[in-house]
Each structure stands twice: as C-alpha cells, then as structure tokens.
C-alpha positions as CSV (number, residue, x, y, z in Angstrom):
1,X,-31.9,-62.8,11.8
2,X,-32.6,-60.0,14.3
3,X,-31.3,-59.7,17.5
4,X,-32.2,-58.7,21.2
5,X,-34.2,-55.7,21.3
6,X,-33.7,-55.7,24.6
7,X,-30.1,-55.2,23.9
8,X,-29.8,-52.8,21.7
9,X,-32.5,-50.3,24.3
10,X,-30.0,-51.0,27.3
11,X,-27.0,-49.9,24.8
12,X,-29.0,-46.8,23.7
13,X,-29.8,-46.0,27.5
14,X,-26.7,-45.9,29.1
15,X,-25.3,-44.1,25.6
16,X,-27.9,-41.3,26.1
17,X,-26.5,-41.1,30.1
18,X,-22.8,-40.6,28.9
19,X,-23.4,-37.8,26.2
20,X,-25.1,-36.2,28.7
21,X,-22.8,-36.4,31.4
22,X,-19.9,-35.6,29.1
23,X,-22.0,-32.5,28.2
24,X,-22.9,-31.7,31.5
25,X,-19.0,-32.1,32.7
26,X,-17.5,-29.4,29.8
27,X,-20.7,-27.4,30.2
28,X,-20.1,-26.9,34.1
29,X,-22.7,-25.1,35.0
30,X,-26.0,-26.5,32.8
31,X,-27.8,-29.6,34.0
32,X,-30.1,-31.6,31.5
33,X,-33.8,-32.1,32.7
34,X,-35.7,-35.0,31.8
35,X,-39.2,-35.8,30.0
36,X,-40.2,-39.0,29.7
37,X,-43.4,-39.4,27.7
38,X,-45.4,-42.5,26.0
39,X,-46.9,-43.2,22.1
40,X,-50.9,-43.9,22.5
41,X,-49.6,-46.4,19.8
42,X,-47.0,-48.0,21.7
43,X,-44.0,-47.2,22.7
44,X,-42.0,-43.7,24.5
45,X,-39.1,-42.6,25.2
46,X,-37.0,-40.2,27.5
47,X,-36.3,-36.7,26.7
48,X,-33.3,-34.4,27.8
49,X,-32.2,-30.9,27.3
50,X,-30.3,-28.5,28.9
51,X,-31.2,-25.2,28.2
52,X,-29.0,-21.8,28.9
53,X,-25.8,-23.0,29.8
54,X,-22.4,-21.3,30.5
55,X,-21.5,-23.4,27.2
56,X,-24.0,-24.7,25.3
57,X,-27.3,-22.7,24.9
58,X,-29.1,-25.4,24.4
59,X,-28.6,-29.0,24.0
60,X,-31.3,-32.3,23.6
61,X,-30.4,-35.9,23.9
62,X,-33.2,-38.0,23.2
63,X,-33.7,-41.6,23.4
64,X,-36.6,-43.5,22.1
65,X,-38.4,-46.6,22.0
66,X,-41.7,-46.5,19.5
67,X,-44.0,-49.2,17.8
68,X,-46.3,-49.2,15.3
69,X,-48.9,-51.0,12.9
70,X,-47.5,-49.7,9.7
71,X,-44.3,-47.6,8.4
72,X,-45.3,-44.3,7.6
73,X,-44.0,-43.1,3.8
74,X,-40.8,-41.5,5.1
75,X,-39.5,-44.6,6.3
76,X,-40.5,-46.9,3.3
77,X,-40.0,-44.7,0.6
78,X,-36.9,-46.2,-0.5
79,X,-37.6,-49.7,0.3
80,X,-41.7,-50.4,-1.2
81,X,-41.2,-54.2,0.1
82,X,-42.0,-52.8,3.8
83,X,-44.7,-50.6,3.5
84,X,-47.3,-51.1,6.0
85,X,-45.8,-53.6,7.6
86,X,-45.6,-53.6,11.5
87,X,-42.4,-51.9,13.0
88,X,-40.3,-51.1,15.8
89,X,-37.7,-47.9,16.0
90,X,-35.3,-47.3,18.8
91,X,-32.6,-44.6,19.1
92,X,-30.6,-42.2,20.2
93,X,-30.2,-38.3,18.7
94,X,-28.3,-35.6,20.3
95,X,-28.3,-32.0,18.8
96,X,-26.1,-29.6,20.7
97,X,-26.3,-25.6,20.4
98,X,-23.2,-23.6,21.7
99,X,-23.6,-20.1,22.9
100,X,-19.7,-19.2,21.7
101,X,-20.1,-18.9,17.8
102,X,-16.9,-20.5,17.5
103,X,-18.0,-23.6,19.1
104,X,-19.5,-25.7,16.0
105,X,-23.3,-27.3,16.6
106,X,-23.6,-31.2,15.8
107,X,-25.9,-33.9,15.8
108,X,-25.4,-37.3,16.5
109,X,-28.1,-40.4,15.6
110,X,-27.5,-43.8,16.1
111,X,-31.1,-46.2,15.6
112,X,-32.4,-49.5,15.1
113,X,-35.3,-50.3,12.8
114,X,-37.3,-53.7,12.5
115,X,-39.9,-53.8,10.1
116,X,-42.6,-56.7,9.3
117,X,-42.6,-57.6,12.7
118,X,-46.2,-59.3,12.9
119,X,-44.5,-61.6,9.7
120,X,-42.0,-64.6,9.9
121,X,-39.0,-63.0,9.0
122,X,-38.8,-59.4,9.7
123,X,-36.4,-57.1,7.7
124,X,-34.0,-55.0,10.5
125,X,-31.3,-52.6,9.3
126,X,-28.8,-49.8,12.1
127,X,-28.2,-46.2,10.9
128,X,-26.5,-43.3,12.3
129,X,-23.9,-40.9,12.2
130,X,-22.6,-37.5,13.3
131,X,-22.2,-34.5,11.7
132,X,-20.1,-31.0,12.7
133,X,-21.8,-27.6,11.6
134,X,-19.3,-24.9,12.3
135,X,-19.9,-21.0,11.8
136,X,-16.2,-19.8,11.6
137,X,-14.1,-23.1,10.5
138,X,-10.7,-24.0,12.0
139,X,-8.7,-26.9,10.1
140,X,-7.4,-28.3,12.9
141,X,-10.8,-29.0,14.3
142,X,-12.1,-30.3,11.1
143,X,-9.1,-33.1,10.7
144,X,-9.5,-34.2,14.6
145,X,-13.3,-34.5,13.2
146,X,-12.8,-36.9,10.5
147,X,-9.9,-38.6,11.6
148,X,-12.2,-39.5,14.6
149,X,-14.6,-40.9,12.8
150,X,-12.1,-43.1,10.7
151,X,-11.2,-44.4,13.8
152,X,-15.0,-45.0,15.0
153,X,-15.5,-47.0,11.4
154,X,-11.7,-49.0,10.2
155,X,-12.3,-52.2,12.3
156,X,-14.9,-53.0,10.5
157,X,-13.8,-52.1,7.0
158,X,-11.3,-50.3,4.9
159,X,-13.7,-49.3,2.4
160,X,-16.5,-48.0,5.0
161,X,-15.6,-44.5,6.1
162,X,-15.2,-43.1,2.6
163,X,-18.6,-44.3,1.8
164,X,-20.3,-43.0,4.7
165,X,-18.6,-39.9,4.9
166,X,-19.9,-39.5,1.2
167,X,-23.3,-40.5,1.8
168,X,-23.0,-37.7,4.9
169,X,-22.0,-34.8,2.4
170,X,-25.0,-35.7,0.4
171,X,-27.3,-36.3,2.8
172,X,-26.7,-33.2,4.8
173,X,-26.8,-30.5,1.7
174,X,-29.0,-27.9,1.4
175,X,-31.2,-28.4,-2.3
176,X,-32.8,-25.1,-2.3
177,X,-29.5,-23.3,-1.3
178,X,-27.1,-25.8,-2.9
179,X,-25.3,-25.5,0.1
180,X,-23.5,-28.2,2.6
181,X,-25.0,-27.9,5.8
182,X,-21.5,-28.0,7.5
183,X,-18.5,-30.4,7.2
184,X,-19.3,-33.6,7.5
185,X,-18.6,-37.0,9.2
186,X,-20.4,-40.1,9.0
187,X,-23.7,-41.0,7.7
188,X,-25.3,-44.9,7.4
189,X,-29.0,-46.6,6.8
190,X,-30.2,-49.5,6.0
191,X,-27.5,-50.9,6.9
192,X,-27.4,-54.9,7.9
193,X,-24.2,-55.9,5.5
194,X,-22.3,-57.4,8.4
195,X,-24.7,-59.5,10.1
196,X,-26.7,-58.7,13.5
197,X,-23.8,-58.7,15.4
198,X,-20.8,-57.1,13.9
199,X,-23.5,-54.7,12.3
200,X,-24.5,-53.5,15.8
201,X,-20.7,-53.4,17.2
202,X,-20.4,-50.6,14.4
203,X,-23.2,-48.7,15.7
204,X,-21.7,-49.3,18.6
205,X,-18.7,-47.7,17.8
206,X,-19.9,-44.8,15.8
207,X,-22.0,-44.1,19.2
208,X,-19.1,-44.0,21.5
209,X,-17.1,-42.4,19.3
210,X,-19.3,-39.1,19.1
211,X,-17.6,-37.5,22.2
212,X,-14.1,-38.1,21.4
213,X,-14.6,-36.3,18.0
214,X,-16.7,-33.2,19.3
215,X,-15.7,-32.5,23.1
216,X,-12.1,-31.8,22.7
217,X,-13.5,-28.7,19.6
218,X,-15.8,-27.5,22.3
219,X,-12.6,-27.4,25.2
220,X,-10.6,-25.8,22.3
221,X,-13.2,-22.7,21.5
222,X,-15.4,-22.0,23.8
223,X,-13.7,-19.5,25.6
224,X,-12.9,-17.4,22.5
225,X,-13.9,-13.8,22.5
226,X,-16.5,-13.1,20.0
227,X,-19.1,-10.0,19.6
228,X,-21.8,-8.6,17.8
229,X,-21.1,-9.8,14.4
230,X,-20.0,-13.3,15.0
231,X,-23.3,-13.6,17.2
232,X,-25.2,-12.9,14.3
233,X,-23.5,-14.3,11.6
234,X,-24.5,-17.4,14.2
235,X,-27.8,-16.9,13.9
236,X,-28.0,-16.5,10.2
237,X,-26.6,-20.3,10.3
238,X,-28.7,-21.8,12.6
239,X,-31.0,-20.6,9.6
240,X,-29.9,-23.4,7.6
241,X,-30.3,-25.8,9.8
242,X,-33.9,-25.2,10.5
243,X,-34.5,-24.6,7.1
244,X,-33.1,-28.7,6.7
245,X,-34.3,-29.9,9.8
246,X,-37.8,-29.0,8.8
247,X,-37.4,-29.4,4.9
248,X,-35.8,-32.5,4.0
249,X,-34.6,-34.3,7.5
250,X,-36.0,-37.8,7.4
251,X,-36.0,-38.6,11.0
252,X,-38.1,-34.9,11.6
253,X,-40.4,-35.9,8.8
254,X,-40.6,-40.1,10.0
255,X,-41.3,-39.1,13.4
256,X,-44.3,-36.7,12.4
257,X,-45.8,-38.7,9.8
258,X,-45.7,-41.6,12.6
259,X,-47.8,-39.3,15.2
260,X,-44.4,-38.6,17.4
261,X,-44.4,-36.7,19.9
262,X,-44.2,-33.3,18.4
263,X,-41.9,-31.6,21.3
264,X,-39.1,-34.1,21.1
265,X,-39.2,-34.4,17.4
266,X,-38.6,-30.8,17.6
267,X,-35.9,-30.6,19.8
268,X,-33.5,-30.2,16.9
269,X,-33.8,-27.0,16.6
270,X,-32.1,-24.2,18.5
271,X,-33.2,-21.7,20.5
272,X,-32.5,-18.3,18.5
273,X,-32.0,-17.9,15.0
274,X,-32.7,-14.9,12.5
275,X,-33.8,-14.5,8.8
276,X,-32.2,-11.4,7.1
277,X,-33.1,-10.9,3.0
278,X,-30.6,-11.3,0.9
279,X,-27.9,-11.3,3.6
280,X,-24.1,-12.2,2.2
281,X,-21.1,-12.3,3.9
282,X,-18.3,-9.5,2.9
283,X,-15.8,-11.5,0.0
284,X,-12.8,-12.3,2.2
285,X,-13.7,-11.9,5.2
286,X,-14.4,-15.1,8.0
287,X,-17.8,-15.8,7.7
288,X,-17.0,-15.8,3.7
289,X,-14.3,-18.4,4.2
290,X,-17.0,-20.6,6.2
291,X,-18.5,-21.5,2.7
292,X,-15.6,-20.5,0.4
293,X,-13.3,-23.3,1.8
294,X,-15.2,-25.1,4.9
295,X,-18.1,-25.8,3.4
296,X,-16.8,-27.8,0.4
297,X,-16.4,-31.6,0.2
298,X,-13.0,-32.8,0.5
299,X,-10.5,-35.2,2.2
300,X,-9.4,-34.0,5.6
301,X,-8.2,-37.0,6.6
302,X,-5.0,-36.3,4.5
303,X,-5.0,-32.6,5.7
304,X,-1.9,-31.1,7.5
305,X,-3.9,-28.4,10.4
C-alpha cells in the first residue's frame, strides 16, 4: 500500500531546512535565497541556492512537489507497466560547489514516486543517494565517506550497502569518457522491498545521514592553500559533471521531459567550468592520482586512511 503523502512532503521540508542550515553554519558567511514557484500541471516546489560564498561557490537545495497526467519516458523506461499512468513525484536534491578545489562537490537525492494514481492500486517506490566528486582525493575522506553511508544503510540490511554502493559506481560513470564521475556512495530506485514503512525509515536515514558524511570533509579542507593550477584542474572537473548532468542524468532528463521548471532542474550545475582539447594531467603528478587511484571502484570500507 502507499502511505501519507502528506508525510513524506513534511519529512522532505524540514530535510531541505537542515542541509541548508548546516551549509549555511560551515559556510559562515553565504546565506541561501529562496524561489518558490508552481507546475501549470500541478504541483511546485521551493528552490534554494546560495551563491558566492566564503566556502561554497555555489550551492542549491531543492525540494519539490509535482503531479502529472502521465509519466514522461525517462521515468517509465524501465518499468513499461506505468507508462502513462497518472503520477506524483516529491523530493529533495542538494548539489553543492566549493570554491577550495580541495573541498570535493556532492549531490544528494532522496524522492518518492507514485504512479497510476487515478487506478485502484497505484505502484510507489523511494530512491536516493549521495555521491562525493573530489578533484584532488584524500583517503581519509573517502573511508569517513563510505563508512558513513554503511552506517546510514546496516539497520535495515546486511546485504544493502554493497548493493547500492554498486549500483552508485555504475550509475554515476561517465560512458563516453569511461570514466567514474567521482567516488561513490550510495545509489537506490525503485525501491519498495521493505514495505511503506521501513522502506521510508531508509530513506529516511540515507537523508539525514548526508551531513554527517560530507560536512566534516568540507571542515577538514577548505582552508587549504591552493593556486592557479588546482583552480583549473577544478574547472576541468566540473566538466564532467555537466557533461553527465546533461547527458545521461535521469532526474535532469525526467524533470525536462515532464515540463519542469527549467531553472531548478538546472541548478545542478556549477557556476564556472572550462573545456580545454585534449587536456591530460602530467603522469604522477596529483590531479593524475585523482583518476589513477581515486577514481576506481573499490572497498573503502576496509581501507586503513
């Protein structure tokens, strides 16, 4: 059965309010400013970002609440016995941009589908996750990361965080580069395995759990000294993750094909970011460790930093 709509939007609320006050809090000086807008075909949502901070260049946490008469392909692509039918999408994404190269970006999603709901029994799964995209990698960081999010997942199943922190590493890969997009975490759809309420008290805690695994990284580096070349190694990065965002991103491609509104579907993406041919980093050096060791599948959990 489905639950309380009702509950799951004042959960997502009051989630978007914390990860923006915990931003706002190790930030210091940036304050978010809000949008809120409405769907001509039912629905809206709230949008925040914070935008040239001491910390975080820029940072959008969105929280949403949309309707609709039928499911638009990227949402039904994988499941054929819902397309067309009436749904209902709520959620919460957060995409955070440091200034300080050696402060990692992530993203966090946590959402709530219903689907068929005009029928008598309406299908309803939760997905979500958060992932970490460093530029210069550090292991300590990358353990607290994924020990985190063992924690977030272990009450509600031994076999659960190696299965979503696989389907995370192959969700968040680059085709066209064959390239990881960063390290990792935790990555679920579809998912209803548990039942309504244990299903939700998972989203739950993958939700709460996002802070805890990225705000003590940002305390850690964001008052290392970088220059010139870090900055733009930076900005070569943030190149892959507009070239996924825009490419192969589900939620960027649901929300346009479901006449979102553009500007928060689009809040993904950071503020400055450069294209240079046939760039490479020097064998050896940092940035070359980034994608010689960092970027590679493996089991951090049983990692000594």
């Amino acid at each position: 059965m489905t639950g309380d709509p009702t509950t799951v939007r004042a959960y997502l609320e009051g989630l978007q309010d914390s990860i923006c006050s915990a931003l706002e809090s190790e930030d210091g000086a940036g304050r978010f400013v809000e949008e809120t807008w409405r769907r001509a075909e039912g629905g809206g949502g709230r949008t925040r970002i914070l935008s040239g901070g001491a910390v975080f260049e820029k940072a959008g946490v969105a929280f949403s609440h949309v309707v609709g008469a039928a499911l638009p392909p990227a949402a039904s692509a994988r499941r054929p016995d819902i397309a067309g039918k009436q749904w209902s999408a709520l959620g919460v994404s957060a995409v955070i941009h440091p200034r300080n190269p050696y402060v990692p970006t992530s993203h966090a999603n946590v959402r709530y589908f219903v689907a068929g709901t005009d029928g008598p029994t309406p299908a309803w799964w939760f997905g979500g996750g958060w992932d970490l995209t460093p530029f210069y990698g550090f292991d300590e960081d990358a353990v607290h990361w994924h020990r985190t999010a063992q924690g977030a997942v272990a009450p509600f199943g031994a076999a659960l965080h190696a299965r979503f922190k696989k389907a995370c590493d192959d969700y968040f890969y680059l085709k066209h580069r064959a390239e990881p997009r960063g390290i990792g975490g935790l990555f679920f759809d579809d998912f209803d395995e548990l039942g309504f309420e244990r299903s939700f008290a998972l989203t739950r805690s993958v939700g709460d759990a996002f802070i805890a695994a990225y705000r003590p990284i940002v305390a850690r580096r964001k008052a290392t000294a970088y220059g010139g070349r870090e900055r733009e190694h930076q900005l070569r990065r943030r190149g892959r993750y507009v070239e996924f965002n825009l490419l192969q991103d589900r939620g960027t491609l649901f929300g346009l094909q479901s006449g979102g509104r553009t500007e928060a579907i689009l809040m993904s993406l950071p503020p400055l970011v450069r294209w240079d041919y046939g760039a490479a980093p020097q064998p050896g050096s940092p940035e070359a460790l980034l994608l010689d060791y960092f970027l590679r599948p493996r089991d951090w959990l049983g990692h000594t930093p």
